[in-house]
VEXNULO-983246 format. One record per residue (C-alpha): x, y, z. Coordinates in Angstrom, 2 decimals. Layout:
# VEXNULO-983246
+---------+---------+---------+
|      c1 |      c2 |      c3 |
+---------+---------+---------+
|       X |       Y |       Z |
...
+---------+---------+---------+
END
This chain:
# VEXNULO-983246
+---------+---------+---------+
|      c1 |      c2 |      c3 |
+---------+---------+---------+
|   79.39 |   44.36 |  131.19 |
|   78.72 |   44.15 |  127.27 |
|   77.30 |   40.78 |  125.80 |
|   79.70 |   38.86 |  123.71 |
|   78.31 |   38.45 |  120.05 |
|   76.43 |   34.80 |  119.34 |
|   78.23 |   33.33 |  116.15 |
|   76.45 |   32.06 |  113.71 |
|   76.61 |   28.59 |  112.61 |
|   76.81 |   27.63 |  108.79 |
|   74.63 |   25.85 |  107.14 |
|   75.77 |   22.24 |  107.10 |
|   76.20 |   21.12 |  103.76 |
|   75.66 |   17.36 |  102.67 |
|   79.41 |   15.99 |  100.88 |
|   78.59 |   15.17 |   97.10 |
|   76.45 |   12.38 |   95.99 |
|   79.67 |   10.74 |   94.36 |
|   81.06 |    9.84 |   97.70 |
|   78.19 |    7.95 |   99.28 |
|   79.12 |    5.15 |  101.40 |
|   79.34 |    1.94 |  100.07 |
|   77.20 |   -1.01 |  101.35 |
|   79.16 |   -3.62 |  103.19 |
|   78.82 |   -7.35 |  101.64 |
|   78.28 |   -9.55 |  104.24 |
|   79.31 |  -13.27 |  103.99 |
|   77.81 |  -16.37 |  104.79 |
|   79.99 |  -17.40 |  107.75 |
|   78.14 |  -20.51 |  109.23 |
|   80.68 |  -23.08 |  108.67 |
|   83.07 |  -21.13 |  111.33 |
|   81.36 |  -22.52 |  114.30 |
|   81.39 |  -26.25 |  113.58 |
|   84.94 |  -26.39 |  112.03 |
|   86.37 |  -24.02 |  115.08 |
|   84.56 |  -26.49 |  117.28 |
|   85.64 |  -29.27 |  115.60 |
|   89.43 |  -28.69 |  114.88 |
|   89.29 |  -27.94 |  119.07 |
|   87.82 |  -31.44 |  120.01 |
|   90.17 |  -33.39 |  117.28 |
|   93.28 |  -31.76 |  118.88 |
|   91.87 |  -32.51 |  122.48 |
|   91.20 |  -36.17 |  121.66 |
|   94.67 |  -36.42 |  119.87 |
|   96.18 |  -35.63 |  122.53 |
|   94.27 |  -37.53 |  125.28 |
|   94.12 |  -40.84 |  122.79 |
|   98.05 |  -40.29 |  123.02 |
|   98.13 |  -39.96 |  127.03 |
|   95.54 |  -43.22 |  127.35 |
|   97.54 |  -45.29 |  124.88 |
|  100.75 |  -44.10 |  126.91 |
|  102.19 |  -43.21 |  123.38 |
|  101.58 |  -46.04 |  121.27 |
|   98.41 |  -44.14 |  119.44 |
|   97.60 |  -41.95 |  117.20 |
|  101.00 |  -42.14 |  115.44 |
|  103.74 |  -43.90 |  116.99 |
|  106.42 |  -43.00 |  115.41 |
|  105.95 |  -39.22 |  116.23 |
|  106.02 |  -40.25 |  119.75 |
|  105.86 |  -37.50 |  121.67 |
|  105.84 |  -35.08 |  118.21 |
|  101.65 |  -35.96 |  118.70 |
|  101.46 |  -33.43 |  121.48 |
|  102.30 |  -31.03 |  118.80 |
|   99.78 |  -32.32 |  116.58 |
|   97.10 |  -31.80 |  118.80 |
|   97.75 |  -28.80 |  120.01 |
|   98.72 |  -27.51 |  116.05 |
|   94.16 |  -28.83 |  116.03 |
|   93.54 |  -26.86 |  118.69 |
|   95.69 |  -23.46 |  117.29 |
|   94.21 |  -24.07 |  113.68 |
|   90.53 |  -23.79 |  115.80 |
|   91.80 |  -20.73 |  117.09 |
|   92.96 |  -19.37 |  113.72 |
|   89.06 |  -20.42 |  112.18 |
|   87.61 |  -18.68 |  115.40 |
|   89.11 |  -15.28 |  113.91 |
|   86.64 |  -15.25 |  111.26 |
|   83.91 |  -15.46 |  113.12 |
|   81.20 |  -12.66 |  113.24 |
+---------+---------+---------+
END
């Protein structure tokens, strides 16, 4: 049986210097941590200051409206916790 003929590679060439990749800026990101944490403990003591009080605190005249609040705390912690890296 006849060998098959070996093909030849070419010769890799390197793309032009006036595409090299850009350096990525990385930001200072520490305040993430404490406001995610802290946006998810002010929604979780809204709401249980509202269950203790049986309604009559934080704001009363929201009435049951504060559930919303606190959880709207504990979704804006989850919105900060996106821009964590």
């Amino acid at each position: 049986m006849p060998k098959s003929r070996i093909r030849k590679k070419a010769d890799f060439t390197p793309p032009p210097a006036a595409k090299q990749a850009t350096a990525i800026k990385l930001t200072n990101r520490s305040w993430v941590a404490p406001v995610m944490l802290a946006l998810f403990a002010i929604g979780l003591a809204w709401i249980v200051v509202f269950y203790v009080t049986d309604g009559s605190l934080p704001i009363k005249s929201l009435s049951n409206w504060n559930i919303v609040v606190g959880f709207g705390f504990i979704a804006g912690g989850f919105g900060v916790s996106t821009q964590w890296k």
